[in-house]
N, C-alpha and C positions, 0 to 999 in steps of 0.2 A: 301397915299403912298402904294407902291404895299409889300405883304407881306411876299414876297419871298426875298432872299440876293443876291445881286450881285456879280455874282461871276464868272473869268474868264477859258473859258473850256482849255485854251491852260498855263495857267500859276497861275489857283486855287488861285488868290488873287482877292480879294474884291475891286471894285471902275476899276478894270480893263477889257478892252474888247477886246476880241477876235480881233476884227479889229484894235489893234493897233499891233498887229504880221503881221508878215510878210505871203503872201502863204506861204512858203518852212515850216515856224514855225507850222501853219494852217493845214496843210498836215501832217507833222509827228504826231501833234496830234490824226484828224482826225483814224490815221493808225494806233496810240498806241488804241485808243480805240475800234476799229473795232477786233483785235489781242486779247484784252479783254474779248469781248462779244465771239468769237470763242472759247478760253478759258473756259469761265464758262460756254458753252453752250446752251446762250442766243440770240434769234434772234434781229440784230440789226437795228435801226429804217428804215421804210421807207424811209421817207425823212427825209434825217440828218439834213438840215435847218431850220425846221421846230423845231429836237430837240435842235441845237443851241438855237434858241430862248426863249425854255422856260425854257436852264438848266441856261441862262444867262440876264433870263428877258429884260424887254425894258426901254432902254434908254432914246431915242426919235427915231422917224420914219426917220428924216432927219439925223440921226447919222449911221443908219444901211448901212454895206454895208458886206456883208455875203460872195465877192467874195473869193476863194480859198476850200471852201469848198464842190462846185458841185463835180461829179464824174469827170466829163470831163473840158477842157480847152476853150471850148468855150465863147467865150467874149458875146457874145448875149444871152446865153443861161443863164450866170451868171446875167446877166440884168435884165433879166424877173423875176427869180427866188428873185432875190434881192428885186423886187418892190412887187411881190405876199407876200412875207414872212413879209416885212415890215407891208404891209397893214391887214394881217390878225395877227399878235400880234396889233397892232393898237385898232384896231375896238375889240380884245378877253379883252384891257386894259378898255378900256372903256365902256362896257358891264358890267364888274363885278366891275367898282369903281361908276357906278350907280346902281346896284342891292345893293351895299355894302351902300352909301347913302340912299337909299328910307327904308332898314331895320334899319338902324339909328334912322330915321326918327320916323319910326311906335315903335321902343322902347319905344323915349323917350315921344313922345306926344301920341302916340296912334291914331294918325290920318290914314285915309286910303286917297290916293290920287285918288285910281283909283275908287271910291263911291262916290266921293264928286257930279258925273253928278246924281245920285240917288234922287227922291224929299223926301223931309223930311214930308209934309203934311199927316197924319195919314189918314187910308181908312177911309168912309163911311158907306159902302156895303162888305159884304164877301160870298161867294159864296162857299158852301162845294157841293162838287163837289162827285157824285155817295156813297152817304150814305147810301140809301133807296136803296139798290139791292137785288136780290132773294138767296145771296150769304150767309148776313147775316140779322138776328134777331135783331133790336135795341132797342126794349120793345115799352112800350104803354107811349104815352105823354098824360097827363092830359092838354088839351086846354079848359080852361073859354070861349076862344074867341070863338070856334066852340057850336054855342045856341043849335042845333036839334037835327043835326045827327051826329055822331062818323062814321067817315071815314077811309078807308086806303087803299094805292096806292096798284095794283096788283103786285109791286114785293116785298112789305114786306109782302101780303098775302102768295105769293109762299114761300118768306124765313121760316114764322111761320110754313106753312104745311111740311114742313123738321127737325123742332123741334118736333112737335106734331101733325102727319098724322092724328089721329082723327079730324082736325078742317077743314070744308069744306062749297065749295060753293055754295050757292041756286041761281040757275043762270034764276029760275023763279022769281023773283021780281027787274029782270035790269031793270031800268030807272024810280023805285024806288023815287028817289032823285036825285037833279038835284044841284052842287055845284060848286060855284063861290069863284075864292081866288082872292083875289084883284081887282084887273080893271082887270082880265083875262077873258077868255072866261067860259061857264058854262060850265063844265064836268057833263055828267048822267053818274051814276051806272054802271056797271054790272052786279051784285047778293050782295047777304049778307052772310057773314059769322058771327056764334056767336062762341063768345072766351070765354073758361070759363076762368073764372078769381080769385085771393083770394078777392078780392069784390062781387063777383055773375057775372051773365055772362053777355054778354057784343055786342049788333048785330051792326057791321061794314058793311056798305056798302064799299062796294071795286069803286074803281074808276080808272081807267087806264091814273092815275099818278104820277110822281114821291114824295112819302109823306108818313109819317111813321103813325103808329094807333095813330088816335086821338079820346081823348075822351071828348066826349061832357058835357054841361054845364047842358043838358038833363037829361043825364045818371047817372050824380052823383048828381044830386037831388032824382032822381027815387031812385039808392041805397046807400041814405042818408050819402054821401063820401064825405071829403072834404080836402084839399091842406094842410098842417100844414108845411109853409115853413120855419119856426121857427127850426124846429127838422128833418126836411126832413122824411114825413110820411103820408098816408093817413089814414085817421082816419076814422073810419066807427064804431060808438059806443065804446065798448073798443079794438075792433081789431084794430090791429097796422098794417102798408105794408109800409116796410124799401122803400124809394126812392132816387134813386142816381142822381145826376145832370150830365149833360153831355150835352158840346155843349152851356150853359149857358139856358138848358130845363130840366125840372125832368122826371125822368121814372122812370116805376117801369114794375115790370117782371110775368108770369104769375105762377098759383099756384105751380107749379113744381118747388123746389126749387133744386140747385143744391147742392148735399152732398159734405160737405169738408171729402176728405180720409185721415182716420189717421193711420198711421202705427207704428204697435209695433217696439219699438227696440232692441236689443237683450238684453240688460240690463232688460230690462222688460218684457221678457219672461223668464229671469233667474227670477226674482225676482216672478214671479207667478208659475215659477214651482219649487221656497222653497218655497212659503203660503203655495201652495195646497198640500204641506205635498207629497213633490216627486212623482207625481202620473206617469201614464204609458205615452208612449207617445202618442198610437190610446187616447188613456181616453183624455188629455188636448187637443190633436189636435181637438177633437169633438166637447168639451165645446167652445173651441174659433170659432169652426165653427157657434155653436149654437148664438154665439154673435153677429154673423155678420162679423167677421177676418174670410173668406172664403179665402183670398191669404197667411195664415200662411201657410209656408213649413216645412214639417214634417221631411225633411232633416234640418233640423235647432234646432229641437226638440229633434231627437235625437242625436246631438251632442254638446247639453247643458245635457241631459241625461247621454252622455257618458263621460262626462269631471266634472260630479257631484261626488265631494267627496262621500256622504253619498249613494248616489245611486249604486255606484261600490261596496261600504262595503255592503249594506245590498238590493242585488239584489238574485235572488231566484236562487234557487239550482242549479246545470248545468247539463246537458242531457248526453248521454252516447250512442256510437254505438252500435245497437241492433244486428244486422244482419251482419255478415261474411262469405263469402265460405269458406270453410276447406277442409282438401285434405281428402278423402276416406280411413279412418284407420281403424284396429281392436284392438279386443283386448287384452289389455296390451301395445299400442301404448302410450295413453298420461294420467296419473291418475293427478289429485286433488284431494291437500293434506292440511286439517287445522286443528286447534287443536279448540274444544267445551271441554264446563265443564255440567257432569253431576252432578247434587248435588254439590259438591264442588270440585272432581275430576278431572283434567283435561285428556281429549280422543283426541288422536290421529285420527281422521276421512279418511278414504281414500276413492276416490269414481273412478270410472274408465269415461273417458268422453264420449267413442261411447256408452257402454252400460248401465251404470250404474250400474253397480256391484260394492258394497263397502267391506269394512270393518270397526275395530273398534278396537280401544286398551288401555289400561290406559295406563297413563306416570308416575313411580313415580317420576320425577322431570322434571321442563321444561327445562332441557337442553340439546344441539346437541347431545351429542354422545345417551342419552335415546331416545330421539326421530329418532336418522336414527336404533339403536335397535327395537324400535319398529315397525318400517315400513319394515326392514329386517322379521321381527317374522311374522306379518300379512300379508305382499305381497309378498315381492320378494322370500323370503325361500318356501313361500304356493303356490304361484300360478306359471305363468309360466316363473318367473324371473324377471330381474329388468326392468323398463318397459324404452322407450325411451326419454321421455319426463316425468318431474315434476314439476309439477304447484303449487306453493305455494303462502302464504300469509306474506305478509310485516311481519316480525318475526325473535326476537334476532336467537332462537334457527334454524331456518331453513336457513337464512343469514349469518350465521356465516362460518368462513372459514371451522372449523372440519367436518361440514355436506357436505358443499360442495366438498371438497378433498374424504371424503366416498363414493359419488354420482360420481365423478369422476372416481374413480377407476374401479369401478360396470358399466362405459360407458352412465350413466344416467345424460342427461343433466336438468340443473335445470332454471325454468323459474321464478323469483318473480316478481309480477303483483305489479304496483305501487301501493303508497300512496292514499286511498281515492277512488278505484277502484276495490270494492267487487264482482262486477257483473264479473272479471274475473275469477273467481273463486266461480260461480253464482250456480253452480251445486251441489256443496259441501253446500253452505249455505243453499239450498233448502231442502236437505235430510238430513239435522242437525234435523228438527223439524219431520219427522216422526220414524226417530231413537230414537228422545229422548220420543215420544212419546211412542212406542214398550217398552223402555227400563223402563216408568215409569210403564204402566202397568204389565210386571212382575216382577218389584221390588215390586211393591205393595204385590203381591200375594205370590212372591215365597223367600224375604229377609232371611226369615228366615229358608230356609231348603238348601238354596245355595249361593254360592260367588257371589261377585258383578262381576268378571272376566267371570262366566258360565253365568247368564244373560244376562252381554254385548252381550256375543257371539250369544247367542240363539234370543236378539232384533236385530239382525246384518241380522242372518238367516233369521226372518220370514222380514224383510223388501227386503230381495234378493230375499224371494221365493211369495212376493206376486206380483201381476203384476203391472205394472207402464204407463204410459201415454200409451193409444191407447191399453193397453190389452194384450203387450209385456211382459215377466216375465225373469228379468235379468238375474237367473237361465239360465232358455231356452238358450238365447242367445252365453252364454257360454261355458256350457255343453252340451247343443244341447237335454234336455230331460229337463221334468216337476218330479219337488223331488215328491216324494212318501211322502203323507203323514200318509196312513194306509192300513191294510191291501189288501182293495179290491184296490190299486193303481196299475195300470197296472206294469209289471215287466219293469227293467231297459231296456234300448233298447241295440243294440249291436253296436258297432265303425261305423259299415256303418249307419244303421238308424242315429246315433247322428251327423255326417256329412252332413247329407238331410237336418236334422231340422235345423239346425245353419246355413246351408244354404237359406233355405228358411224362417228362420227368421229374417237374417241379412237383403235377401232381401225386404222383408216388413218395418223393420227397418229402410232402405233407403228411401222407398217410401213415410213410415209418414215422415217422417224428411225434404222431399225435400217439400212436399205439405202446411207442417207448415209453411216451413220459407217461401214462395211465397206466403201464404195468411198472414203472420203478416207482410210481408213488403209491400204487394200493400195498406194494413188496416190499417200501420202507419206511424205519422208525420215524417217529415225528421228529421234525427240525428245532429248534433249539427255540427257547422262549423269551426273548428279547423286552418284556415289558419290563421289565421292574428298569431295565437300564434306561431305557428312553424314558421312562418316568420320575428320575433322577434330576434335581434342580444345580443349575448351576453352579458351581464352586464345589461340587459332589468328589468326595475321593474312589477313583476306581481304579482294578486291577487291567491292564493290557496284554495278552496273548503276546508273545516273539519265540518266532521256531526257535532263535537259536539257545536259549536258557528261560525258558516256558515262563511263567506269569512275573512281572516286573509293575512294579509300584509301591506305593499309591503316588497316581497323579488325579489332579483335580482337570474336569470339562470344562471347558472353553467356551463348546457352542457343542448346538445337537441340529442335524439337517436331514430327516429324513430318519434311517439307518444308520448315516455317518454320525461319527461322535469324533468329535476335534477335541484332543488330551494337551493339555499344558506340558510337554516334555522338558529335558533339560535341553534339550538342543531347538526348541523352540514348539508352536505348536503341531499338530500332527492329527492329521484324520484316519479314525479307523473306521471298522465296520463293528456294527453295534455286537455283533455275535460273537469278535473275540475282547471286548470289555463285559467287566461285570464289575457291579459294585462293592465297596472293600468297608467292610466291617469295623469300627476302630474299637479293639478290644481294651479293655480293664481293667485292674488289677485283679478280679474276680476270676476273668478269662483268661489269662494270661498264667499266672502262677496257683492254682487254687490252693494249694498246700501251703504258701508262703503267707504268711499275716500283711494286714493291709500296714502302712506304713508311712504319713505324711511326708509327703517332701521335705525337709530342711530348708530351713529359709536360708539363704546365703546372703550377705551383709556386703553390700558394694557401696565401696565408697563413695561420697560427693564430691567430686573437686570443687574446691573457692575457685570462683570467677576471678579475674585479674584485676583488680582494685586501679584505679587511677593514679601515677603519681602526683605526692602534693608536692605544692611551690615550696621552694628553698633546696638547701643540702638533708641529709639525712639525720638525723640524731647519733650523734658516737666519730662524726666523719672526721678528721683529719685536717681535709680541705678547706675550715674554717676560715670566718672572715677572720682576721686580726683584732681584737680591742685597742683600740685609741690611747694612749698613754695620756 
């Protein structure tokens, strides 16, 4: 039965057909539908007869009569049309109610009709056809059958010489050996080839025909081999040679065995670099070279390195910019300023940055306002006022707002160098140690015939008036004259001369300064690479550098200004320098344990406490305190 429904295009009921309407019926439909497709913007059929028939399936062929439906009124024209459209739903029903039969068919019996002309008698004879080409290598067959000589056609000679270019032909001993396969004709040699082999070597005469290396019956008595077809093996004393079957013939292959490559996974370079007790990453990339892993990628390595808990905490100290241009100052331009304890005393240290000219001062107390007193006492009251710039060290007393409102006033801006960033302030800690040096030797000498305030002063002096790198004496620089230290001292020089000297000491001054820093920076490593931190979005977790128990975190960025990076601490926020933060990796269960299976959390089940309910009006139910009933 056809599996479409009958259904009529002029009046949409079932078991009804188009040619039981009239033309005039036939036509208005034809028109509503055409008005349709114009509508929905859909091109309407070719030949609409054609789609009569298959929106209305077929009846019978001698039922059809399609006339009313042409464009035009031609009575011949609907004739032709009628019998073409008949005959081709005809022949389209009967095409697919036998294609629909013959798959019935092969469902349910599984037979094929169109196989049955195929003979059933199984072959003979099989013919492998181009096995033996110079394309491929098929190994060596052990033939009993072949008695003398071990043979092989010349294009599995050629395919071997493309595996192992060392095996060649002695084309002085052709015709050699003269060999017969079957009722063929005799084939002679062309030369000999020996193969080495894991039996011992092995001389093939080549023969220009198609036949893969045979080895003779000859040859493995000679080296005492023999077939073990029990375990698939040749056996030659207790050496073993794995042999494969193929084709329904054994082979085996020549010494050159092919390596199976095994490749690490990353789990297993995690897990080797926690054995080996976190090492570097050149250090493990070596060792697995030295093993034979010559394709480990050292991008892989370090970022197993970089996603290692323990290796982020306890990675080595971090690097620091060495080398900066500064603009051409003098001075009184920029001081650094930190506080050292001599004895138990704490000293206010000042040091000037073009020249190095300092001073020195006790504090009796470390707080702001003693300390901008004493910096007024030693510098700005003494010398030539308050200077431009003040460079300090991360400090209650110098951070505090009283110091800096006083620095303010005086038009002195005040610079504090971050957290864990001494070297800003590199100049002052350097001539801490010959101050305290100057200062221990006349205390030793002189303690008891003077104050520890006139000492200071006089280790202050003799550290200004001795000369300092390159032979420059910060004296000089200043004052423009070399102090007097006894009598035969040339006398004071007068305002022009001390103009000349500070002239032409500053410019020497220049000259060492420019020549040092161009020989320590062509002579060292590169400074430490800072992007990825400054490129870090707020709320970012990073690790912070402290001399005293090296990398501490994770704290999350505050703010970033420059270089400085402000870390959320637990004692509140804190500015460092971008060079001892780095960003901290949050590892996962992958990184963290690789050995240990992954393991969902456990949900834990917390209670809901009930809200406190209101209470209602009256006593309670059960209470005691009842009203009384009325008798």
């Amino acid at each position: 039965m056809p599996r479409w429904k009958k259904k009529c295009f002029v009046c949409q009921k079932e078991g009804c057909w188009s040619t039981n309407h009239t033309d005039e019926e036939r036509k208005a439909a034809r028109a509503q539908f055409l008005s349709a497709c114009h509508f929905a913007g859909t091109q309407p059929p070719a030949d609409f007869s054609v789609h009569i028939a298959q929106y209305e399936g077929s009846e019978q062929t001698n039922q059809y009569s399609l006339g009313g439906w042409s464009d035009n009124d031609n009575d011949d024209d609907d004739s032709e049309q009628q019998h073409f459209t008949a005959a081709y739903v005809a022949h389209q029903f009967f095409k697919e109610q036998c294609l629909a039969d013959q798959a019935f068919l092969h469902q349910i019996s599984g037979d094929n009709i169109y196989g049955r002309g195929t003979p059933s008698t199984p072959a003979l004879q099989f013919l492998i056809k181009d096995c033996y080409t110079q394309s491929v290598y098929q190994g060596i067959l052990p033939d009993t059958g072949a008695a003398n000589v071990s043979t092989v056609g010349r294009e599995q000679y050629l395919a071997l010489t493309r595996e192992d270019p060392t095996v060649t032909m002695d084309t002085s001993t052709a015709g050699k050996a003269s060999i017969k396969f079957g009722k063929g004709s005799v084939t002679a040699s062309i030369g000999t080839a020996q193969v080495p082999t894991e039996i011992g070597k092995i001389d093939f005469e080549v023969l220009d025909a198609p036949t893969p290396f045979l080895l003779c019956l000859a040859d493995m008595d000679r080296l005492k081999v023999y077939f073990n077809n029990t375990t698939d093996e040749l056996v030659q004393g207790n050496a073993r040679t794995p042999v494969i079957r193929k084709w329904g013939h054994p082979w085996f292959h020549l010494n050159k065995r092919e390596q199976a490559t095994v490749f690490l996974t990353e789990t297993e370079l995690r897990r080797l670099h926690r054995r080996f007790g976190h090492p570097a990453v050149m250090q493990l990339a070596k060792l697995l070279k030295d093993a034979g892993h010559s394709d480990v990628e050292e991008k892989t390595l370090k970022e197993i390195t970089r996603f290692c808990h323990h290796c982020q905490l306890n990675s080595s100290a971090p690097r620091r910019f060495k080398f900066t241009l500064k603009d051409d100052r003098y001075f009184n331009y920029k001081i650094l300023a930190d506080v050292m304890y001599l004895g138990s005393k704490p000293v206010l240290h000042v040091v000037n940055s073009s020249t190095a000219f300092q001073g020195a001062k006790f504090l009796s107390a470390m707080s702001a306002k003693e300390t901008w007193q004493a910096l007024r006492t030693l510098w700005i009251d003494t010398y030539q006022g308050p200077p431009d710039i003040l460079t300090h060290d991360a400090g209650t007393n110098f951070a505090s707002a009283e110091f800096r409102a006083e620095a303010k006033i005086m038009g002195v801006t005040c610079k504090q160098v971050p957290t864990e960033a001494h070297w800003s302030v590199g100049k002052t800690k350097r001539y801490h140690a010959p101050l305290r040096r100057a200062w221990d030797i006349l205390h030793a000498e002189l303690t008891a015939t003077m104050p520890d305030k006139a000492i200071l002063q006089m280790a202050v002096k003799a550290v200004n008036d001795t000369a300092g790198p390159d032979g420059l004496v910060p004296t000089l620089l200043v004052f423009g004259a070399y102090p007097r230290m006894t009598t035969e001292s040339p006398p004071s020089p007068s305002m022009v001369k001390r103009s000349e000297a500070i002239q032409k000491a500053t410019k020497a001054l220049r000259k060492l300064t420019a020549e040092r820093q161009i020989a320590d920076a062509l002579n060292t490593r590169n400074g430490p690479d800072t992007a990825d931190v400054l490129a870090l979005p707020l709320q970012s977790e990073v690790l912070v550098w402290r001399e005293s128990d090296g990398w501490n975190g994770p704290y999350k960025i505050a703010s970033i200004d420059g270089h400085n990076v402000t870390v959320d601490m637990i004692n509140g926020p804190t500015t460092f320098r971008s060079t001892v933060v780095k960003p901290y990796y949050r590892p996962d269960h992958l990184w963290t344990d690789p050995d240990a299976p992954h393991a969902l959390p456990a949900e834990m089940t917390v209670p809901v406490p009930v809200a406190a309910q209101p209470r209602k009006r009256g006593r309670p139910p059960g209470s005691k305190n009842k009203r009384k009933a009325k008798a």
